[in-house]
Each structure stands twice: as structure tokens, then as C-alpha cells.
C-alpha positions as CSV (number, residue, x, y, z in Angstrom):
1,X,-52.8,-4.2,-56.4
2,X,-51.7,-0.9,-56.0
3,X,-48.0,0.0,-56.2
4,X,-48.2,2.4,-52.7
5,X,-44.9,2.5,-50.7
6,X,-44.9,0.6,-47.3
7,X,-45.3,2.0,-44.4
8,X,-41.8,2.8,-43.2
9,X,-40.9,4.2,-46.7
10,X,-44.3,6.4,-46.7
11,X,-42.8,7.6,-43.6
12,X,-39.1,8.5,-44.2
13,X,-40.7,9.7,-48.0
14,X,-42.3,12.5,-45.9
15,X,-39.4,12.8,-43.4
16,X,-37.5,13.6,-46.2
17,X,-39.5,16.2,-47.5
18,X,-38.3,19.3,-45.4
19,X,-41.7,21.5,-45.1
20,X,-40.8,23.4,-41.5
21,X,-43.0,26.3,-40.8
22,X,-42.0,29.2,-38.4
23,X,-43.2,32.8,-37.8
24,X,-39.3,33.6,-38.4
25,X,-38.6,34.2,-42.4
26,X,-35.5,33.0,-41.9
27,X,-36.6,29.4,-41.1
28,X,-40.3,29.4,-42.6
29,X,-40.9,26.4,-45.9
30,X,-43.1,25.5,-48.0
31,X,-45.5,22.1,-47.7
32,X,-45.5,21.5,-51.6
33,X,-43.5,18.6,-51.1
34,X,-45.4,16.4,-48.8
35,X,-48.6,17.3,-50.4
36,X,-47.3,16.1,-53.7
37,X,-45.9,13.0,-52.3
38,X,-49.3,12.6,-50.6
39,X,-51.3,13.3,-53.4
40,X,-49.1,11.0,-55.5
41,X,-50.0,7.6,-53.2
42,X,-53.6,8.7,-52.7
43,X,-54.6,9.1,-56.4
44,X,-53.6,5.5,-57.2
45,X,-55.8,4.2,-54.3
46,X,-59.1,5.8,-56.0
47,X,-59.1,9.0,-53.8
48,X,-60.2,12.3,-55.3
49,X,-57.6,14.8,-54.8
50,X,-57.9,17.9,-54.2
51,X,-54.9,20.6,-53.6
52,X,-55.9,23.8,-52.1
53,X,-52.9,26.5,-52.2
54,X,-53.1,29.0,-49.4
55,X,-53.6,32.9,-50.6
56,X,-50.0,35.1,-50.9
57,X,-48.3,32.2,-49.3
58,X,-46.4,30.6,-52.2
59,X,-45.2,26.6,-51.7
60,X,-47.6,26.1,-49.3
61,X,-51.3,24.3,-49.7
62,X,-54.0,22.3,-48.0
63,X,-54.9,18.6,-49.3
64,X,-58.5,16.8,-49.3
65,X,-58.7,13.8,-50.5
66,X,-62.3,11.7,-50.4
67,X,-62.5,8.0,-50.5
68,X,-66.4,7.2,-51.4
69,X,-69.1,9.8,-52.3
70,X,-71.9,11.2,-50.1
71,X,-72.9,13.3,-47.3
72,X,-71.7,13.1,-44.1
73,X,-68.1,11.5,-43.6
74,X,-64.9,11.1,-41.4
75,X,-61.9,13.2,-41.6
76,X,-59.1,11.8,-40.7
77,X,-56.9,15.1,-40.5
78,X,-53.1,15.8,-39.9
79,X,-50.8,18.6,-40.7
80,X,-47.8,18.5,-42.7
81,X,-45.4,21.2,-41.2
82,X,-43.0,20.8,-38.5
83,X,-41.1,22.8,-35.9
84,X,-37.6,24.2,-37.1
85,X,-34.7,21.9,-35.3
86,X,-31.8,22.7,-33.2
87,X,-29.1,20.9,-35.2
88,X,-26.9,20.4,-32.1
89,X,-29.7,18.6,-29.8
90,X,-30.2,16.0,-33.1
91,X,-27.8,12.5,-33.1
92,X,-29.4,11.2,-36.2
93,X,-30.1,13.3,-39.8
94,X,-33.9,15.0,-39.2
95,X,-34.6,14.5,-42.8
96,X,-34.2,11.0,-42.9
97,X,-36.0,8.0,-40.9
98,X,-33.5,6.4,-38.7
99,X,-34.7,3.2,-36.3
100,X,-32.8,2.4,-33.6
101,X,-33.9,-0.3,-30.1
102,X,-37.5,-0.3,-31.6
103,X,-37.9,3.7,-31.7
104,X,-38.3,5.7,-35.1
105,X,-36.4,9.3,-35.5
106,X,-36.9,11.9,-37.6
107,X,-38.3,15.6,-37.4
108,X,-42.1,15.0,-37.3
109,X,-42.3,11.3,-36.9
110,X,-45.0,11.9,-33.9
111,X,-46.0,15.5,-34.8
112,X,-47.0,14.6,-37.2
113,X,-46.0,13.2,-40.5
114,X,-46.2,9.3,-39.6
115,X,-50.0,9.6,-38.6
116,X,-50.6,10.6,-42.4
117,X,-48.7,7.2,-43.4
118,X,-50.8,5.3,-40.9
119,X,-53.6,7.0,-42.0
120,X,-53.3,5.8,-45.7
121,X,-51.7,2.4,-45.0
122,X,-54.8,1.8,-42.4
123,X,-57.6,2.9,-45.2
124,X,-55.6,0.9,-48.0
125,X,-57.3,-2.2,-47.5
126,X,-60.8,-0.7,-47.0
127,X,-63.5,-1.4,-49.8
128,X,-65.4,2.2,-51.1
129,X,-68.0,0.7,-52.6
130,X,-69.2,-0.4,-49.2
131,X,-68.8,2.8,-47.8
132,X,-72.2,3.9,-46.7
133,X,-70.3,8.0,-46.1
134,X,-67.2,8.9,-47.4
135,X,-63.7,8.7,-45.9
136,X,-61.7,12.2,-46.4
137,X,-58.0,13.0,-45.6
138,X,-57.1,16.1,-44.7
139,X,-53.3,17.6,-44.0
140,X,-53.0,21.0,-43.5
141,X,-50.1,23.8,-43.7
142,X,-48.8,25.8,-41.2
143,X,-50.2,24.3,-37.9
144,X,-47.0,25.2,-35.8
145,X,-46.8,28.7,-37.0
146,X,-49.8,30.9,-38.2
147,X,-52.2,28.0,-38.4
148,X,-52.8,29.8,-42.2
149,X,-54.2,26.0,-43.4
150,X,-56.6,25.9,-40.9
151,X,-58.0,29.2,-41.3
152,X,-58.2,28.1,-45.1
153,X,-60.4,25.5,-44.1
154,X,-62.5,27.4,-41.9
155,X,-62.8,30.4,-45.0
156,X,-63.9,27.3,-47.4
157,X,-66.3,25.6,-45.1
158,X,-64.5,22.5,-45.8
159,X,-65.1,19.4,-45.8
160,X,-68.2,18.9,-44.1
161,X,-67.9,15.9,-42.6
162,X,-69.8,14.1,-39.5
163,X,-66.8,12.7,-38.1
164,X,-63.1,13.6,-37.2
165,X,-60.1,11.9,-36.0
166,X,-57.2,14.9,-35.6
167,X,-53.7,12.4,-35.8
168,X,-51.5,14.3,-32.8
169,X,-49.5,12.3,-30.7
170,X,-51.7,11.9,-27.3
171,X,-50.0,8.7,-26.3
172,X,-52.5,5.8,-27.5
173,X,-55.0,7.4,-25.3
174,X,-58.0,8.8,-27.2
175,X,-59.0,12.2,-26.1
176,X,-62.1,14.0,-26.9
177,X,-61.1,17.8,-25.7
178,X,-58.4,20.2,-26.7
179,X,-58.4,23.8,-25.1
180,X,-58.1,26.7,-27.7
181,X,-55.4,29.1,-28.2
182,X,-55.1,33.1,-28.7
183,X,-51.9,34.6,-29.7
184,X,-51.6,38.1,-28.9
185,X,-48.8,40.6,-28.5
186,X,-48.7,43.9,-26.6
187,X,-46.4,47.2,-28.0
188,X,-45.3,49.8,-26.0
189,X,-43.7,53.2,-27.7
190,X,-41.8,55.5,-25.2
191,X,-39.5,58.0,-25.7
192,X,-35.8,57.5,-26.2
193,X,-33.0,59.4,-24.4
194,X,-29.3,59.1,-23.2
195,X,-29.6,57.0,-19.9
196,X,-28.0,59.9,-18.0
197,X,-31.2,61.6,-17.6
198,X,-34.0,59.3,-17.2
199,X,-36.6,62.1,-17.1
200,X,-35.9,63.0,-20.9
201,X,-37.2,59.8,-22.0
202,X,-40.3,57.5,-21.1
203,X,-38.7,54.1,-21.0
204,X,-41.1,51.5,-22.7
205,X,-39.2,48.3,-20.7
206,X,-40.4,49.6,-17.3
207,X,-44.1,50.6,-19.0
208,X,-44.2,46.5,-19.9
209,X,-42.8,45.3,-16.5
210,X,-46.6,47.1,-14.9
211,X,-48.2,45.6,-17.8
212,X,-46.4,42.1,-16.6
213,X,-47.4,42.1,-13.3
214,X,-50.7,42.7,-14.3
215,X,-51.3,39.9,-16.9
216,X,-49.8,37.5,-14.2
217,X,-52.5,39.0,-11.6
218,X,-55.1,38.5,-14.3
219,X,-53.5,34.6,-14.7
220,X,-54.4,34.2,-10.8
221,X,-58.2,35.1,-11.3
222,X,-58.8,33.3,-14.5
223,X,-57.0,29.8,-13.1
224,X,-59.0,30.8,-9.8
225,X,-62.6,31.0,-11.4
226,X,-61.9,27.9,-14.8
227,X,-61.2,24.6,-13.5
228,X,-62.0,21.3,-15.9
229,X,-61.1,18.4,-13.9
230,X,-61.2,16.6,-17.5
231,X,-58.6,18.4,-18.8
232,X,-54.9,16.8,-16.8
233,X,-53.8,20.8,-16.4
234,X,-56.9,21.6,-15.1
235,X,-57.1,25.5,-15.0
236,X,-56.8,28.4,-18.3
237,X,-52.9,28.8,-18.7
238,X,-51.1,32.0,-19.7
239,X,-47.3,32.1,-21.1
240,X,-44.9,34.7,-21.5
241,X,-43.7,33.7,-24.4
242,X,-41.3,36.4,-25.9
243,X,-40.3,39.8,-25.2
244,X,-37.6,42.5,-26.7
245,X,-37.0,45.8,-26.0
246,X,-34.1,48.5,-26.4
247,X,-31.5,48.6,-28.3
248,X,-28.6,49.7,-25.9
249,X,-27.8,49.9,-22.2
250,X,-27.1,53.3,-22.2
251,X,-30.2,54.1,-24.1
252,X,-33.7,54.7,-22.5
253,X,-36.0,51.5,-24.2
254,X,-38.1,53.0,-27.0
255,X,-40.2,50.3,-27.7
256,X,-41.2,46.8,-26.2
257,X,-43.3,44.3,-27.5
258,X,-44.2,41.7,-25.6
């Protein structure tokens, strides 16, 4: 018998353990406490831990941990960060499990800390010597931000497994696609001038509102030539995520990034 927490505590144990990840300094964490609390409960059970920190990115780190021996495998995989919060949208604390009417609250409860509880407290009762390939757990830093755990992974060719379950929140459906992502931005550098005389300067915010009407032309011919009908928003999407330019009304914009 092994002395793991119960579910609910594995849960509000990771909760607790504030590990948000943003590509704003001012609200970026480390993971180093969930991975210790997760390699804390693992080791007990007869996994073989291993802690992978990410390069130049201090308090932060990968986990693997392999039930069995072998070739071959399944990965059931998770990440560890979460989003930052907005405190005044939140009516219970986001670092500790609250239930309430048969719901559980906390920041990452579905995306995705509770999946890494289920994951352990569903393999708990599972027999290695019987395991013909191993079972490996693997929780990853940074997924919401620069996806640096990933890319860690990727780097180390690890693991290399047959199998993969990936724990995000997809309603108790099982889905078998996920599209890709690129992040990209676009900088514009004009020339800055008293807004008096426009032709002094070369204003970067008008330069990005041509660039703007083309990307959303370009939008219309990629969602006009991709469809998936397996996919339930069937065409390629583009968002418009952020953009900031200028630094005063009466000043022509110097630079835009969008």
C-alpha cells in the first residue's frame, strides 16, 4: 500500500502550486512546484523519474516518468502551466480546490492539472510486471505561452512511445485531430514627426492597416481552398491577436507591431 494522496487532494495539491506561464514577465512562473509534487507521488508507485529542466529558463522543467520497461509504450501526457487569472472575474480563491453543486474550481482544474491526478490515480492500481510496454507520464512546461517544454521534448527525441493520450479538456469526447499553430508577428518602422505635417513622417499605423486588409484577404482564400468537415470549425482560421503602435496622438506612429 502506498501512502499517495486521494484524488481530490492530488488535485487541490497541484491547484495550490501556482506555476502560470505568460509571454508577459510580469505574470510568467516557474513549474518547479508541480513537478516536485508530481515526482513526489510517482516515485513511491515504482515510476522512474525523470526531471528534465528547460535551458536559460530557471524554475521551470519537463517530467517523464516510466511505469514498466521496454520499447514501445503509451504516454499519457499533460502540461503543468496555466493561464494567468483576472482576479475580479474569480468568486472562489484560484489556488485552492473549492467544490460547490457537484462542480470543482480552481485555476487549471480542466486545463489541465486534474487530468495529471486522474492520470496517476487511474494507473495506481495497474500491475507493471504485467505490462507487456511501458506506461510513461509526461507533463510539460509552458504549453500556454512559448510551448518551451514541448520544444524540449522534440530537441530530446523523447519518449519514444507507440501510443499517446494528450489529457485536454475535449468534453468526454475522444478526438483524434488537433490543427497546428504558428505564431508570428509583423514590425513596421516609419518615421516620426509632429502630426502637423504628415508628409515629414511615414506613419507605421496606416503602413499596418494595408498590411491588415491584406492578411484578412489572404484569410478568405485559405478558408475558401482548406475545408475538413472532421474538424467542427471546418476551415484554416486566422486571429488578430494584438497590435500597438505610437506613442502619442499628436505624434506620427513610428513603429507598429502587429
Amino acid at each position: 500500500m502506498h501512502n499517495t494522496p486521494d484524488l481530490l487532494d492530488m488535485i487541490d495539491g497541484l491547484i495550490s502550486a501556482p506555476s502560470v506561464s505568460s509571454v508577459n514577465a510580469t505574470f510568467d512562473q516557474g513549474n518547479h512546484l508541480v513537478i516536485e509534487r508530481l515526482a513526489g507521488w510517482l516515485e513511491p508507485l515504482g515510476y522512474r523519474v525523470e526531471i528534465m529542466p528547460l535551458p536559460d529558463q530557471p524554475g521551470k522543467a519537463n517530467l517523464i516518468a516510466t511505469l514498466g520497461s521496454g520499447p514501445g509504450g503509451l504516454v499519457l501526457a499533460g502540461h503543468t502551466d496555466t493561464v494567468p487569472w483576472d482576479e475580479g472575474r474569480w468568486k472562489f480563491d484560484p489556488f485552492r480546490l473549492t467544490r460547490q453543486d457537484d462542480r470543482l474550481y480552481g485555476l487549471g482544474t480542466s486545463d489541465m492539472k486534474a487530468f495529471l491526478a486522474l492520470a496517476i490515480e487511474a494507473a495506481s492500481s495497474f500491475d507493471a510486471s504485467q505490462f507487456r510496454e511501458p506506461l510513461i507520464l509526461v507533463a510539460t512546461a509552458d504549453e500556454e505561452s512559448s510551448m518551451a517544454g514541448a520544444r524540449a521534448l522534440m530537441d530530446a527525441k523523447r519518449p519514444q512511445a507507440r501510443y499517446a493520450v494528450i489529457g485536454e479538456p475535449t468534453g468526454l469526447r475522444p478526438v483524434r485531430l488537433h490543427k497546428g499553430i504558428l505564431m508570428e508577428a509583423i514590425r513596421l518602422r516609419g518615421q516620426s514627426g509632429h502630426s502637423s505635417d504628415p508628409s515629414l513622417g511615414n506613419n507605421a499605423l496606416e503602413g499596418m492597416h494595408a498590411i491588415i486588409s491584406e492578411l484578412l484577404r489572404w484569410r478568405a482564400e485559405l478558408q475558401a481552398e482548406h475545408r475538413n468537415p472532421l474538424f467542427e470549425v471546418p476551415v484554416p482560421t486566422l486571429n488578430l491577436g494584438h497590435i500597438h503602435g505610437g506613442d502619442n496622438p499628436n505624434r506620427i506612429c513610428a513603429d507598429c507591431e502587429l
